[in-house]
C-alpha positions in Angstrom: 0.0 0.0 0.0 2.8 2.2 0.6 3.4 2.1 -3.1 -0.1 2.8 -4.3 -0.5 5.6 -1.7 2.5 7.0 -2.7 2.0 7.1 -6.1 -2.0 8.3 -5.3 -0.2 11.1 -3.6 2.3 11.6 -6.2 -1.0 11.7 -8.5 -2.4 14.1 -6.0 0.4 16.4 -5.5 0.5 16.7 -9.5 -2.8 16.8 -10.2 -2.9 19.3 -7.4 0.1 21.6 -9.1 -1.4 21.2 -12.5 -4.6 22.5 -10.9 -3.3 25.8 -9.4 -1.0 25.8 -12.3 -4.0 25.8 -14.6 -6.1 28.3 -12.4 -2.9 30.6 -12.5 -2.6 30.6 -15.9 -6.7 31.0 -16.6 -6.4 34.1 -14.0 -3.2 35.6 -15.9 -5.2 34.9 -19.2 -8.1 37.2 -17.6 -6.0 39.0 -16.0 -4.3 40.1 -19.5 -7.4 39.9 -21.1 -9.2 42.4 -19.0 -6.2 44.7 -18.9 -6.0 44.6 -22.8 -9.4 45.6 -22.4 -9.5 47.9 -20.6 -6.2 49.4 -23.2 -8.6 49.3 -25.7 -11.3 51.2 -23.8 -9.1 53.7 -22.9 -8.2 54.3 -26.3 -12.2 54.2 -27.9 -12.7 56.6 -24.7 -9.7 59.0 -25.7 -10.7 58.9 -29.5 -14.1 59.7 -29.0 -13.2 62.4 -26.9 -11.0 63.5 -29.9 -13.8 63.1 -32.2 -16.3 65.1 -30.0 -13.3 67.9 -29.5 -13.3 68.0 -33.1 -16.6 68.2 -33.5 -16.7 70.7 -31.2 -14.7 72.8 -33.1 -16.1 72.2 -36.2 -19.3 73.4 -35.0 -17.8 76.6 -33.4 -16.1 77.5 -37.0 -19.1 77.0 -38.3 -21.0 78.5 -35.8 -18.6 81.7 -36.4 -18.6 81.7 -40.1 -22.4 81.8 -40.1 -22.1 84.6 -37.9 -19.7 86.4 -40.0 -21.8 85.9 -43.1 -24.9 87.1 -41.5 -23.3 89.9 -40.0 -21.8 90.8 -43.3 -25.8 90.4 -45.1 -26.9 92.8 -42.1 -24.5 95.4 -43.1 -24.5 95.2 -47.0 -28.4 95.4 -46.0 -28.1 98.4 -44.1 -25.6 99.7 -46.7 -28.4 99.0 -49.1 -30.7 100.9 -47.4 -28.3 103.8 -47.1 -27.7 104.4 -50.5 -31.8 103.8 -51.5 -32.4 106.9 -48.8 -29.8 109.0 -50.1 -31.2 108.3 -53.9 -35.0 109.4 -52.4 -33.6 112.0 -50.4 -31.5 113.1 -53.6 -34.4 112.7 -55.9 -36.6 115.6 -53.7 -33.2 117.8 -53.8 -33.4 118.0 -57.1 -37.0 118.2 -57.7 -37.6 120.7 -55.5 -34.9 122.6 -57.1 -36.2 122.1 -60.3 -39.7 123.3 -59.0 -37.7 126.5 -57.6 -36.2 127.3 -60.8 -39.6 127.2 -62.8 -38.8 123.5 -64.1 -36.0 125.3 -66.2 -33.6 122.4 -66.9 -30.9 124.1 -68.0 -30.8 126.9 -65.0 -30.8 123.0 -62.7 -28.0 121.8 -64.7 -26.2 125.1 -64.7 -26.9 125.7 -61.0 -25.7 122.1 -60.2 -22.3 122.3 -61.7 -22.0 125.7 -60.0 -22.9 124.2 -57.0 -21.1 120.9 -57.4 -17.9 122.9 -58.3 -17.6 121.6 -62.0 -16.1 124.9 -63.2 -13.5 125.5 -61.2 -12.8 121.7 -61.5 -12.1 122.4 -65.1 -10.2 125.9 -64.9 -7.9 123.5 -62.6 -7.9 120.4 -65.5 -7.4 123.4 -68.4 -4.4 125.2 -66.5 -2.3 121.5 -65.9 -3.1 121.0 -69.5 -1.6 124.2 -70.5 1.3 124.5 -67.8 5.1 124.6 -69.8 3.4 125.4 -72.8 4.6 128.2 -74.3 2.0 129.9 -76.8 3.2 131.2 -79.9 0.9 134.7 -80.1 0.6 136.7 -83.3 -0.9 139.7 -83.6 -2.1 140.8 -86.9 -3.4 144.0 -88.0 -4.4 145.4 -91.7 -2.6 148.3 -91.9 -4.3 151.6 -90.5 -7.1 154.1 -90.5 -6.3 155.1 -94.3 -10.1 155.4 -96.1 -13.2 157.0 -95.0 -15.9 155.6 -94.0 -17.4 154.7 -97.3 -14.6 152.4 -98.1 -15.6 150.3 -94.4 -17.0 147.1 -96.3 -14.3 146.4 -98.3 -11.5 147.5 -95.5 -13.2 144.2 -93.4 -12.7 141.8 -96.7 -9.2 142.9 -97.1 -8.4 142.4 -93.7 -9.8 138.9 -93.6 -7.9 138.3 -96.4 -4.6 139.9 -94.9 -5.5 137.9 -91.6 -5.3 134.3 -93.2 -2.1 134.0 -94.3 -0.8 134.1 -90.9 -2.9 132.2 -89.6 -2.3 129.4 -91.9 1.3 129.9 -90.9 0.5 129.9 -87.2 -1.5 126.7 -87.3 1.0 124.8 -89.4 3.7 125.6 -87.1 1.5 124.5 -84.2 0.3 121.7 -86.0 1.8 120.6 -88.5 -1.3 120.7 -90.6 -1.5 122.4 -94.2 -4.7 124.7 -95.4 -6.0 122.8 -98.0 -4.6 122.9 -101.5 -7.8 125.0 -103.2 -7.5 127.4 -100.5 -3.8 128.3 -101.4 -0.2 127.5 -100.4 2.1 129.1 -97.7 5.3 130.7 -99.0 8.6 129.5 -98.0 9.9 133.3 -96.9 9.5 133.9 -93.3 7.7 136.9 -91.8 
């Protein structure tokens, strides 16, 4: 018996190790299982966070870019607005001008580029124009008080007459243009 006890014990004692052994290794197994687990929990749990921070976001750009756009409508509204009041508000100006004038368009227009400052706004534009120039002036006469007064008709012709060929002169040098042929041609000689 001491051999069969010995070797139930032996059977025991093994059975026994193989046992905890087993029970070990099934609570290591859980044990990394659940810790895996719980890894992987951690991680869904962080990127969900992540995916609700960035939803987050996205809905306050959004949120702030609507805003922006309506803000932007309200003003080019408004702006709108503006410019249709100062139209109506122009429109009775001038009408009631136009009534105070006895509906004579061209005293409005006239009084409206007075007003507006449209002369002097071209005196300015005519002087820059002209500035460094330097006119060529010619003064032209026909001679002197020689005939009576009978002789007054034909003293005007003549001096038209004596007037043009300087004038031609004067406006080709400034020019460069040349009276046409059937009126005549300029001389070479200078005056």
């Amino acid at each position: 018996m001491n051999a069969l006890t010995t070797t139930e014990k032996l059977k025991a004692d093994l059975l026994s190790k193989a046992s905890v052994e087993y029970e070990t290794k099934v609570q290591e197994a859980n044990w990394e299982l659940y810790r895996k687990q719980k890894e992987a929990e951690a991680i869904l749990y962080e990127k969900k966070a992540e995916a609700e921070a960035q939803k987050a976001l996205s809905d306050a750009t959004f949120y702030a870019r609507k805003q922006a756009a309506e803000a932007e409508l309200y003003a080019k509204k408004k702006e709108a607005e503006g410019i249709v009041t100062l139209g109506n508000a122009q429109g009775v100006y001038v009408s009631t001008l136009l009534n105070a004038l006895g509906n004579d368009y061209t005293a409005l227009r006239d009084y409206l580029m007075i007003n507006g400052g449209m002369f002097q706004e071209m005196a300015k534009i005519n002087a820059e124009a002209v500035r460094g120039l330097e006119p060529k002036i010619s003064i032209w006469t026909n001679g002197g008080d020689n005939g009576g007064e009978g002789s007054m008709g034909m003293k005007e012709v003549a001096g038209v007459y004596k007037m043009l060929p300087p004038l031609f002169k004067t406006v080709h040098e400034q020019t460069g243009m040349l009276p046409p042929a059937w009126i005549g041609t300029l001389s070479d000689k200078s005056s």
